[in-house]
VOGU-3710 file (C-alpha; in Angstrom, 3 decimals, decimal comma):
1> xxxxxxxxxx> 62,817/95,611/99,365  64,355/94,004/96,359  64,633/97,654/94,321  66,328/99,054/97,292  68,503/95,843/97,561  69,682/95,879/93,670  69,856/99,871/94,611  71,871/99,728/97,210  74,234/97,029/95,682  74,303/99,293/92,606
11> xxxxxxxxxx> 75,285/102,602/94,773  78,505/100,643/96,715  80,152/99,329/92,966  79,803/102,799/91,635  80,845/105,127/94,445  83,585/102,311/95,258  84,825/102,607/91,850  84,046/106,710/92,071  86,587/106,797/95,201  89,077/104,563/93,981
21> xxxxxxxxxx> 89,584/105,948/90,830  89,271/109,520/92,506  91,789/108,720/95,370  94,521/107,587/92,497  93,624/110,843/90,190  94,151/113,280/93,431  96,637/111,331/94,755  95,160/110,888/98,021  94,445/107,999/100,315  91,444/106,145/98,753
31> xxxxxxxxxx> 90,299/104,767/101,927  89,220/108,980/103,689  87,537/109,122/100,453  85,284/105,737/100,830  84,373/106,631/104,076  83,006/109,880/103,054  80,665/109,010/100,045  79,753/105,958/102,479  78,724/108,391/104,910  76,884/110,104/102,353
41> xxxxxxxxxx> 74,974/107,533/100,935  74,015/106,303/103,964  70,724/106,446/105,752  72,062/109,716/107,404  72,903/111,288/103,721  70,571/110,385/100,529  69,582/107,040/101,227  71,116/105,335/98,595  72,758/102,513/100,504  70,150/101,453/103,685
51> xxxxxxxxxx> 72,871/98,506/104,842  71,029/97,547/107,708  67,465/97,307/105,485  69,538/95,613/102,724  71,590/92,817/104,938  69,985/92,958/107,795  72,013/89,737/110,543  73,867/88,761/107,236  75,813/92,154/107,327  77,934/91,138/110,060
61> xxxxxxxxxx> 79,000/87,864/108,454  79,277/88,677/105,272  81,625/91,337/106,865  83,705/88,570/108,407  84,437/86,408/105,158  85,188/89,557/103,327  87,936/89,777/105,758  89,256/86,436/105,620  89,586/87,229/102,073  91,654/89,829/101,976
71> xxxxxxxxxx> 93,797/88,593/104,825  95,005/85,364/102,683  95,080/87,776/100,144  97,435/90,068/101,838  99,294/86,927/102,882  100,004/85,867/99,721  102,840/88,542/98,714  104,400/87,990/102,143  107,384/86,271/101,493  109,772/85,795/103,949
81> xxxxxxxxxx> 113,604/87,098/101,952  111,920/90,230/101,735  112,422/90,745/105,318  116,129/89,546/105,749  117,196/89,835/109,537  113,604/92,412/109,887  111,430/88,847/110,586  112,296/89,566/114,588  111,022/93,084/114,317  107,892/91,826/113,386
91> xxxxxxxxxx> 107,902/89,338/115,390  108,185/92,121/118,294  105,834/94,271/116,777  102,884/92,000/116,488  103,126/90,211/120,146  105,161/93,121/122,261  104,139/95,861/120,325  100,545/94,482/120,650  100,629/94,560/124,297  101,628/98,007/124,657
101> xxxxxxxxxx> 99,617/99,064/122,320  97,037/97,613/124,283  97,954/98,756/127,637  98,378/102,874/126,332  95,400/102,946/123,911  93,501/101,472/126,698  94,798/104,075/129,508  93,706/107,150/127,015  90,817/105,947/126,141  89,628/105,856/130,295
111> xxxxxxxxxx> 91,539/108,852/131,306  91,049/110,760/127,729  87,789/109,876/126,360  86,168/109,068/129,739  85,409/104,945/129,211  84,803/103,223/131,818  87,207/100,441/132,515  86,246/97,666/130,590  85,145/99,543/127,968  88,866/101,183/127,859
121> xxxxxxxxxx> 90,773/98,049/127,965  88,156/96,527/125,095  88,639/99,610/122,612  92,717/98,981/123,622  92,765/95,589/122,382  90,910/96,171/119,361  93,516/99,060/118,402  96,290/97,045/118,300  95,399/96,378/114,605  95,996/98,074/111,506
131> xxxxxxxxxx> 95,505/95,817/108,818  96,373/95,365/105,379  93,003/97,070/104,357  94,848/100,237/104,789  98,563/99,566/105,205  98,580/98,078/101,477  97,306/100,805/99,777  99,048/103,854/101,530  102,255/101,713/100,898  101,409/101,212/97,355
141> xxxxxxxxxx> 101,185/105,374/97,867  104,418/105,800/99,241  106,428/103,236/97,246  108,734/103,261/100,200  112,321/101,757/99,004  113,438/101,017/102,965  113,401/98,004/104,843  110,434/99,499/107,015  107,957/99,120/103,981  108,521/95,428/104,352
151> xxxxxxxxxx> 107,860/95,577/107,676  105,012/97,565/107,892  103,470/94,832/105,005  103,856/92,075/107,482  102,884/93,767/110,687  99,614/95,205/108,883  98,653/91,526/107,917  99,927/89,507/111,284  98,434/91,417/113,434  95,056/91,746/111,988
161> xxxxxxxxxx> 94,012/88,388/113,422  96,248/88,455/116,414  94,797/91,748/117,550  91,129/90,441/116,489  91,321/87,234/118,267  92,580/88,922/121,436  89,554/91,378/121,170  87,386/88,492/121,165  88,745/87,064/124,101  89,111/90,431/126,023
171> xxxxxxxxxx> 85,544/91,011/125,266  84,495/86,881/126,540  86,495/87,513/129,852  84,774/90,771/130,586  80,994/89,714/129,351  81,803/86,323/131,137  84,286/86,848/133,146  85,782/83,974/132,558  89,568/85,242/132,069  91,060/81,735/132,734
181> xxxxxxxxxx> 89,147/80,296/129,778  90,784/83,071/127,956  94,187/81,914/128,395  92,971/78,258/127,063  91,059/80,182/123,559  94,503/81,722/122,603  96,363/77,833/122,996  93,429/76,726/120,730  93,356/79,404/118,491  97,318/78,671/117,853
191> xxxxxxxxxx> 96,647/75,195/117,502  93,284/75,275/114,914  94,102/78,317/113,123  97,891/76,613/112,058  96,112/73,281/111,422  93,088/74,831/109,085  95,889/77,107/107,292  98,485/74,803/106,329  95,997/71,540/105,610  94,151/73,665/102,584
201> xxxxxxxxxx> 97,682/74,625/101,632  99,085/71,527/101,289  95,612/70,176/99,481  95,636/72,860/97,221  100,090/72,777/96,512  98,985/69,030/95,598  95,928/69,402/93,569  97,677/71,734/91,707  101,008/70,008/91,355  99,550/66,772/90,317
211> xxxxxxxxxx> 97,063/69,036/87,669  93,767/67,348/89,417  92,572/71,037/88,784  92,296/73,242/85,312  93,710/76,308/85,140  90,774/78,169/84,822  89,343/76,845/88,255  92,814/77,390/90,392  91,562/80,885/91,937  88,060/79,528/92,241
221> xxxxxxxxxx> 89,904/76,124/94,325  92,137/78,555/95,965  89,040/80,935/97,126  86,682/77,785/97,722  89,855/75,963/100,298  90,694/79,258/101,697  86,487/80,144/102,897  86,900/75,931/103,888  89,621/76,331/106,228  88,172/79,520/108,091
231> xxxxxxxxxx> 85,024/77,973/108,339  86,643/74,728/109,721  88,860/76,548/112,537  85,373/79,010/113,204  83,605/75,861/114,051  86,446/74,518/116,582  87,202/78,108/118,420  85,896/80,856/117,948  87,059/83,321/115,809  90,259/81,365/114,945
241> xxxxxxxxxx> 89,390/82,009/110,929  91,856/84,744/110,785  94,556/83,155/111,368  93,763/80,143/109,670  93,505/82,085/106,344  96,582/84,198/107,066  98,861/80,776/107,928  97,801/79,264/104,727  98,660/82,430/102,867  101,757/82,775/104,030
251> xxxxxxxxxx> 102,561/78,558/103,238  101,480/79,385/99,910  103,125/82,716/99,135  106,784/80,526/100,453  106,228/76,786/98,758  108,389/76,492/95,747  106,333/73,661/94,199  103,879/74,860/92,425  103,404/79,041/90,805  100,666/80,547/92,362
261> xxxxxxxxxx> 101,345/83,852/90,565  98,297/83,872/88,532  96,081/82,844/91,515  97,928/86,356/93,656  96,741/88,138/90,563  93,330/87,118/90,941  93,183/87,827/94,418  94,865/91,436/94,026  91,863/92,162/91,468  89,181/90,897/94,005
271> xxxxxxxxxx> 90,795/93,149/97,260  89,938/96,235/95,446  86,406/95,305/94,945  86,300/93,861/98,435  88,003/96,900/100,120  85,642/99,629/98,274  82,248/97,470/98,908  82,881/96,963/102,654  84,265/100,875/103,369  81,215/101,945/101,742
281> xxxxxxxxxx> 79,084/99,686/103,746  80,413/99,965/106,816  80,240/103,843/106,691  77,086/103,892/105,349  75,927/102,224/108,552  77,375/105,275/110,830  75,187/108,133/112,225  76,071/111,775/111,705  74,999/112,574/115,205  76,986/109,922/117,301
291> xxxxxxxxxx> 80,026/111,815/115,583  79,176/115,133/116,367  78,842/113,817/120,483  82,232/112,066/119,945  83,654/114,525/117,871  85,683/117,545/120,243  88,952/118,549/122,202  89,159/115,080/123,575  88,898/113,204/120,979  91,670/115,147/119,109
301> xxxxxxxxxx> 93,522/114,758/121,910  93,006/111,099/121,796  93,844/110,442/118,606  96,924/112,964/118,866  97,963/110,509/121,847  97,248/107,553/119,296  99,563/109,215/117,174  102,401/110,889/118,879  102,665/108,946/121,766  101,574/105,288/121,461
311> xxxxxxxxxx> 102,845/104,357/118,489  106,137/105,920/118,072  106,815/104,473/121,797  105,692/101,019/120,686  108,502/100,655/117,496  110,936/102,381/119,924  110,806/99,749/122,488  110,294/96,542/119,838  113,853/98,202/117,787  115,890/98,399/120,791
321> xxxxxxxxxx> 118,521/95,710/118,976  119,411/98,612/116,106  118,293/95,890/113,426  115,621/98,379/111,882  117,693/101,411/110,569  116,839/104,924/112,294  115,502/106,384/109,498  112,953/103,267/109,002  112,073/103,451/112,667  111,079/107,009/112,481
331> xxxxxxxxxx> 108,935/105,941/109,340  107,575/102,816/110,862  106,738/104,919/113,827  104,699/107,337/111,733  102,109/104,588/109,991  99,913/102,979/112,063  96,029/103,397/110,253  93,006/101,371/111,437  91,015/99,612/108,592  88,073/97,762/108,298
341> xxxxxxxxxx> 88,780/94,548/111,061  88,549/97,275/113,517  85,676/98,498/112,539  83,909/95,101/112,086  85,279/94,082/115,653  83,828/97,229/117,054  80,708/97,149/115,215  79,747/93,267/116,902  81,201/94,281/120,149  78,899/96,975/120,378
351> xxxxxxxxxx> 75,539/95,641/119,983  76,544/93,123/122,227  77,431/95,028/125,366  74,663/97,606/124,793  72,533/94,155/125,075  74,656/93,347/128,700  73,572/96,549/129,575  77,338/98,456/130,244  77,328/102,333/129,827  78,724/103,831/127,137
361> xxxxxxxxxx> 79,082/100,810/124,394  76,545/103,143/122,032  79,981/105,158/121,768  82,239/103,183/120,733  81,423/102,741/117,034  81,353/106,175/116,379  84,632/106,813/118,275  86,558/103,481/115,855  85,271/105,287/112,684  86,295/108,569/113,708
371> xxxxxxxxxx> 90,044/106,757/114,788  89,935/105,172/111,258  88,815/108,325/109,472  91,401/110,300/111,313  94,460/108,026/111,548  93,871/107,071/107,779  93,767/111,193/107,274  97,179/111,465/109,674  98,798/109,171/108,131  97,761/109,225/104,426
381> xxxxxxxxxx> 98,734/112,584/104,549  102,197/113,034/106,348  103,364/109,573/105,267  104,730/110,113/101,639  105,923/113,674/102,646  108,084/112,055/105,633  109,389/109,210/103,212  110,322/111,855/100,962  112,377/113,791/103,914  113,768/110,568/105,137
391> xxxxxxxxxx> 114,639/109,295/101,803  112,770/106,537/102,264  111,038/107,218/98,620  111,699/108,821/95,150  109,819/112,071/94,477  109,242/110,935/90,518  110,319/107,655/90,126  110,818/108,326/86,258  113,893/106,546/85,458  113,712/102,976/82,984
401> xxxxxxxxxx> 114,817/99,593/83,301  115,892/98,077/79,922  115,581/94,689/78,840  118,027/94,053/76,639  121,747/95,351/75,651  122,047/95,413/72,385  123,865/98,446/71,087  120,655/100,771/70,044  119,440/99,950/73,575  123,005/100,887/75,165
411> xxxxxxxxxx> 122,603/103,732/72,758  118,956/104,506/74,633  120,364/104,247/77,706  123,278/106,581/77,462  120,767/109,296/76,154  118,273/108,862/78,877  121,678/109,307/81,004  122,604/112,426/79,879  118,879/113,581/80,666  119,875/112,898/83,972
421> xxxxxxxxxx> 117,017/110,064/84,080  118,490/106,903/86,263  119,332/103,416/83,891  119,523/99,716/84,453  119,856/97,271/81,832  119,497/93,786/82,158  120,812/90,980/80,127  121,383/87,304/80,210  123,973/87,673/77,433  127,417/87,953/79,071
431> xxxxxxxxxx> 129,214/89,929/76,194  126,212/92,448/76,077  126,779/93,065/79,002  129,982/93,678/79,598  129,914/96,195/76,757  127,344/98,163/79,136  129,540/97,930/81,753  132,633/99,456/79,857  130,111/101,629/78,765  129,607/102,878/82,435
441> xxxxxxxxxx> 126,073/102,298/82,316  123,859/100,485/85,373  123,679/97,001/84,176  122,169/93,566/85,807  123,437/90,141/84,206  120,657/87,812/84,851  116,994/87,227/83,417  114,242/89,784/84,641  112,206/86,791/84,770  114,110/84,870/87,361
451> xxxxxxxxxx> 113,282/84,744/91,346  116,550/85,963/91,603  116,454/89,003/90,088  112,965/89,535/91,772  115,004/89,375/94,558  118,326/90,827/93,570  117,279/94,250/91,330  117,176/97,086/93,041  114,962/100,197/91,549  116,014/103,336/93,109
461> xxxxxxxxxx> 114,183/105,960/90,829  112,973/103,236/88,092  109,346/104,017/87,261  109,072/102,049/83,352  110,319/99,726/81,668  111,243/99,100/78,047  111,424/95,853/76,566  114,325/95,994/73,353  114,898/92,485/73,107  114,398/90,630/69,945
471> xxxxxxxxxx> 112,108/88,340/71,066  108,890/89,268/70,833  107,614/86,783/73,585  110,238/87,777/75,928  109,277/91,325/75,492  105,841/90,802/76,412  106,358/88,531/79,400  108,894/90,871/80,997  106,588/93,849/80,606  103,723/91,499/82,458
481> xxxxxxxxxx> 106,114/90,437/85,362  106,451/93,930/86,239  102,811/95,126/86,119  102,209/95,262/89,229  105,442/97,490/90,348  104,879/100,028/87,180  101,443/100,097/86,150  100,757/98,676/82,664  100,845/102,576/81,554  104,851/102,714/82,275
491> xxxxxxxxxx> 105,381/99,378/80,286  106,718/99,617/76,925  107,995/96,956/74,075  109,450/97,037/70,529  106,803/96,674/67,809  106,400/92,827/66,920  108,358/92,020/63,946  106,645/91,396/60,758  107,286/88,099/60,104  105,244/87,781/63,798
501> xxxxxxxxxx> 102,577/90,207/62,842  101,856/89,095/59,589  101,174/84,886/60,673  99,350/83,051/63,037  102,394/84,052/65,767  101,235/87,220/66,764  100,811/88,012/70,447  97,203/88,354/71,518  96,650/92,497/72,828  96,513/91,060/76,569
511> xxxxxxxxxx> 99,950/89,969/76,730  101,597/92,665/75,085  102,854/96,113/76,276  102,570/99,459/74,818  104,431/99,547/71,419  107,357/102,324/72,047  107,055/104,884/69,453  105,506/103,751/66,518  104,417/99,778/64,622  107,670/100,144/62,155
521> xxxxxxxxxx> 109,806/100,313/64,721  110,430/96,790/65,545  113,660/95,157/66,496  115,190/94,570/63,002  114,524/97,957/62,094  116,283/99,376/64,762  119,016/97,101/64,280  119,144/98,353/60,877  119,366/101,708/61,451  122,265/101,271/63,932
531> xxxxxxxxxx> 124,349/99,479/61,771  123,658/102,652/59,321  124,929/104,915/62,121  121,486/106,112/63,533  121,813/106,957/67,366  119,516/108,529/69,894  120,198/111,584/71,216  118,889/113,990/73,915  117,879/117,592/72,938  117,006/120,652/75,040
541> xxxxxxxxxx> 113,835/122,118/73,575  112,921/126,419/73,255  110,976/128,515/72,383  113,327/129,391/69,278  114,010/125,595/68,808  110,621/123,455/68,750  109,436/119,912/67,801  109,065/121,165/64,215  113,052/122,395/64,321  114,177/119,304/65,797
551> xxxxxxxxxx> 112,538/117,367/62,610  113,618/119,694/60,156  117,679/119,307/61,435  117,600/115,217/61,925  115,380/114,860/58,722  112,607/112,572/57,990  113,779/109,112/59,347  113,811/111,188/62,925  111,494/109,843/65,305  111,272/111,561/68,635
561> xxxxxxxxxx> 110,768/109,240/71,622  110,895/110,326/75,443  109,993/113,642/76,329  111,406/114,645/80,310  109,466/117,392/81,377  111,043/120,800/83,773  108,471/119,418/86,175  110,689/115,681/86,240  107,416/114,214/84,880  108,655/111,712/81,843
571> xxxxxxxxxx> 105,926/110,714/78,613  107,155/108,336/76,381  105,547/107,663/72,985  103,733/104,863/71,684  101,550/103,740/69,595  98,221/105,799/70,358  99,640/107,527/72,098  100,801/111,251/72,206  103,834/112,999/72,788  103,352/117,186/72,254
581> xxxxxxxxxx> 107,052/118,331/72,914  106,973/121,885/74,919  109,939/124,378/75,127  111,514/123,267/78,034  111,307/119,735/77,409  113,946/117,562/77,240  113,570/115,626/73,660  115,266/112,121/73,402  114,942/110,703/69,841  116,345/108,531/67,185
591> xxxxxx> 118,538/110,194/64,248  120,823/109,923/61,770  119,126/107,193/59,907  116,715/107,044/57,368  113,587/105,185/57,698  113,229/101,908/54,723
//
C-alpha cells in the first residue's frame, strides 16, 4: 500500500507537470490534456494512479479543501475597477443566469439524456458552474482585451460556490424532501459564509499591518486563516466554505491597507499544482466503460444544447440593459467550461443517491466528465479563434512597452515603429516625455509601478517589455510587476552598470530581467554612444543582404538587437541568448557608434 501510495503521488506531479507544460508548448487547453493522461493512468489505463486504493474516504475531502483553495485564490485578483459599470452583469449572471441555467440544463438533461426528474433538475443545478479551474486558464489563453474577459473572471469564481451550495441544497430537498429547510440553508449560508470570509480578512489585514507576522510566514497565515474560516462556516451550515473563502478573497484582493501582492503570487504558484493534481485524480477515478454507455447521439446532442442553446440564451437575457458591448456578449456567450467543483459535486452526489436507491445516479459521473471533457474541448478550441474574429484579442501580441524616455530609448522606439511593431513609453519625467510626444510616439506619463497605471495603461498588441531606465533597481522591479502579464521570457533590462556590478550593490539573479543584448551595454554606455550620434535603425534582411552584410556596413560597434520575423513572431537578444537573423527578417540594431 505505501509503494503504490508514494507511486501514485509520484505519477499525478509528473503527468501534471507533463500536461501543463505540454498544453502551453501546443498551445492547447491544458485542462483536455489532464483529463486524458488521468484517464490513462487510472485503474482503467496502466494503473499508475489507483485514487480510490490510495485515498480511499479522504479523497472526497481532500477534494473539497483543494477547492477552497483555489477559490480564495481566484478571488484574490478580483478587484472590483476592473469591472467598471460590468459589476451588474455579473451580478445577473451568477443569480439570474444561474436560474436559467438551471431550469434548461435541467429540461435537456430529462427530455435529452433520459433522467428521471430529480435526477434532471440535480445535474441542472450543478451545471450552473464553471469555475475558475477552467475559466482562468483558457482566459490566460485568449488574453482577451474586452470588457467580457473581466466578466467571465468574476462569473467563473462567484458562481462556483453559489452554484455548489445550491446543488447541495437541491440534492437535501430531494433526498429529504425537506424543500422548506432549503430556503432557510441559503439565509444561513449568506449569513456564515460573509461572517467566516471577512473575520479572517480583517485578522489577517491586521496581523499584517501591525507586523505581528514575518514575511516569510504571510502566505503560510494567509493559507492557515483561509482553511480556518471554511472550516468554521462548514461546521455552522453545511457546505457554506465556498463562499466563506471566496468573500474573504475578494476583502483582501480590495483593502488598501496592507500589499498582499506577494501572498497572490504564492497562491498563483500553488493553483497550478492544485489544478494538475486534482484533474489527474479525479479522472483517474473514471471508468472507460460508463463513457462508452453515455457516450452517443444524445449526448452530443446534449452538450450541443449546453452549448448553443443554454448558454448563449442565458447572457442574452442577463445583457438586456446594452451595458456589455455586442461583441463581448457574443464572446461571453461562447465560454462557459465545467471544471473540477462540478465534478467533485457530482462525484459525492452520486454515491449518495445510488445508496437512496434512485435509478440512474451510476450515470451521472460519467455524463459531468464527459460535459467537462467536451465543453473544455468546445470551448478551448473555438474561444481564441472567435476573440480573434471579434477583435476581442491580438493575434501576436509582439509589440514593447518601454520604461524610460530618454533619447536612445525614443530612438528604440521610433525603430520598432517603423517595423510596424506597436510602442508605449512610460515616464515619470515630464520633459521626457513630452519630447516623445512631439516625437509622435505612444507615451504614458506616470510610474509603471503605480495602481494607477495598473489601472490606466492600456496594452493593445504589447507582448514585452524593456526596461532603459538608469536605475538599475527600477529596471528590475518594473520587469517583476509585469511578470505575470508577459512571462519572465518577454522581460528585458539594460545591463547593470559597473559601478553596480562590480560592489556589494548588485541585484541578486531573482530580481533581475533578461539583460537586452549583451553585459556592456548598460545605461551609460548607451548614453554614450548617443551623444556620439549612434542610433538604432530597422533593416530589411535578404538573401543578398545577411547578418554578416549588415555588420560589415555599420562596422564593429554594431550590435543587432530585435529581430521581427515574416511570421509577426518577434526574438529579442540577450544575454544567453540567441538571435540567428534569416532573410526575411526584419533587423533592428544599434549603429553609428563605436563600442569603448
Amino acid at each position: 500500500m505505501n509503494d503504490t501510495f508514494v507511486v501514485g503521488l509520484v505519477s499525478v506531479a509528473a503527468l501534471g507537470g507533463a500536461a501543463q507544460w505540454l498544453g502551453w508548448r501546443l498551445r492547447l487547453p491544458a485542462i483536455l490534456l489532464l483529463l486524458l493522461f488521468g484517464m490513462a493512468a487510472g485503474p482503467d489505463g496502466i494503473g499508475l494512479v489507483p485514487t480510490d486504493e490510495m485515498f480511499g474516504d479522504l479523497l472526497l475531502p481532500l477534494v473539497a479543501i483543494a477547492v477552497a483553495i483555489l477559490l480564495f485564490e481566484g478571488a484574490l485578483t478580483l478587484h472590483l475597477p476592473e469591472l467598471g459599470d460590468q459589476l451588474r452583469v455579473v451580478g445577473r449572471l451568477v443569480t439570474v443566469g444561474a436560474a436559467i441555467t438551471w431550469a434548461l440544463s435541467a429540461v435537456g438533461a430529462h427530455f435529452v439524456l433520459g433522467l428521471s426528474w430529480p435526477l434532471a433538475i440535480l445535474l441542472g443545478s450543478i451545471l450552473t458552474v464553471t469555475g475558475p479551474t477552467v475559466v482562468l486558464p483558457l482566459l490566460r489563453q485568449i488574453r482577451p482585451t474586452g470588457a467580457g474577459g473581466a466578466v467571465l473572471k468574476w462569473e467563473g469564481i462567484l458562481i462556483d460556490p453559489i452554484g455548489a451550495v445550491l446543488a447541495v441544497l437541491v440534492f437535501e430537498a430531494l433526498v429529504d424532501g425537506a424543500v422548506a429547510a432549503a430556503f432557510v440553508g441559503i439565509g444561513k449560508t449568506l449569513v456564515f459564509g460573509s461572517l467566516f470570509g471577512v473575520l479572517p480578512a480583517a485578522v489577517l489585514v491586521v496581523c499584517l499591518e501591525r507586523y505581528w507576522i514575518p514575511d516569510h510566514l504571510h502566505s503560510a497565515a494567509a493559507l492557515a486563516l483561509t482553511l480556518l474560516g471554511y472550516g468554521l462556516s462548514n461546521a455552522f451550515q453545511h457546505e457554506s466554505g465556498l463562499l466563506a473563502v471566496t468573500v474573504m478573497g475578494v476583502v483582501l484582493a480590495n483593502q488598501h491597507r496592507v500589499d498582499i501582492s506577494h501572498i497572490t503570487e504564492f497562491k498563483e504558484n500553488l493553483q497550478v499544482l492544485i489544478i494538475s493534481a486534482l484533474f489527474i485524480v479525479l479522472a483517474a477515478r473514471v471508468e472507460w466503460s460508463d463513457l462508452q454507455a453515455i457516450l452517443g447521439p444524445r449526448f452530443a446532442l446534449f452538450l450541443a444544447l449546453l452549448v448553443l442553446v443554454v448558454r448563449p440564451v442565458t447572457v442574452a437575457l442577463c445583457t438586456l440593459d446594452g451595458r456589455l458591448s455586442r461583441r463581448d456578449r457574443i464572446f461571453v456567450s461562447a465560454m462557459a467550461p465545467r471544471g473540477v467543483v462540478a465534478a467533485a459535486v457530482t462525484a459525492v452526489f452520486a454515491l449518495r443517491l445510488e445508496e437512496e436507491g434512485f435509478a440512474g445516479a451510476e450515470e451521472l459521473v460519467p455524463i459531468m466528465f464527459l460535459i467537462i471533457a467536451g465543453s473544455v474541448a468546445v470551448y478551448g478550441l473555438i474561444g481564441r479563434p472567435l476573440a480573434l474574429r471579434l477583435g476581442l484579442a491580438e493575434r501576436n501580441p509582439n509589440g514593447f512597452v518601454i520604461i524610460g524616455a530618454h533619447p536612445f530609448a525614443r530612438g528604440l522606439a521610433r525603430a520598432l515603429q517603423l517595423a510596424d511593431l506597436p510602442v508605449l513609453v512610460v515616464d515619470t519625467n515630464v520633459g521626457l516625455v513630452g519630447a516623445a510626444r512631439k516625437e509622435g510616439l505612444p507615451v504614458y506619463h506616470g510610474s509603471v509601478l503605480s495602481d494607477q497605471a495598473d489601472e490606466e495603461l492600456e496594452l493593445p498588441g504589447i507582448g514585452k517589455l524593456l526596461a532603459l531606465t538608469a536605475n538599475d533597481e527600477v529596471n528590475a522591479l518594473s520587469a517583476r510587476h509585469y511578470v505575470h502579464l508577459f512571462g519572465r521570457q518577454n522581460l528585458y533590462q539594460l545591463s547593470p552598470s559597473r559601478a553596480a556590478s562590480e560592489g556589494s550593490s548588485e541585484l541578486s539573479s531573482e530580481l533581475r530581467a533578461r539583460v537586452l543584448g549583451s553585459a556592456d551595454l548598460t545605461y551609460q554606455e548607451l548614453q554614450r554612444r548617443f551623444g556620439a550620434g549612434a542610433q538604432f535603425t530597422s533593416t530589411p534582411l535578404t538573401d543578398q543582404f545577411g547578418l554578416d552584410d549588415w555588420l560589415s556596413e555599420h562596422g564593429e560597434g554594431a550590435v543587432p538587437l530585435i529581430v521581427m520575423r515574416p511570421t509577426g513572431d518577434v526574438v529579442v537578444s540577450a544575454v544567453g541568448g540567441t538571435l540567428e537573423p534569416r532573410p526575411g527578417d526584419t533587423l533592428i540594431g544599434l549603429t553609428g557608434a563605436s563600442a569603448m
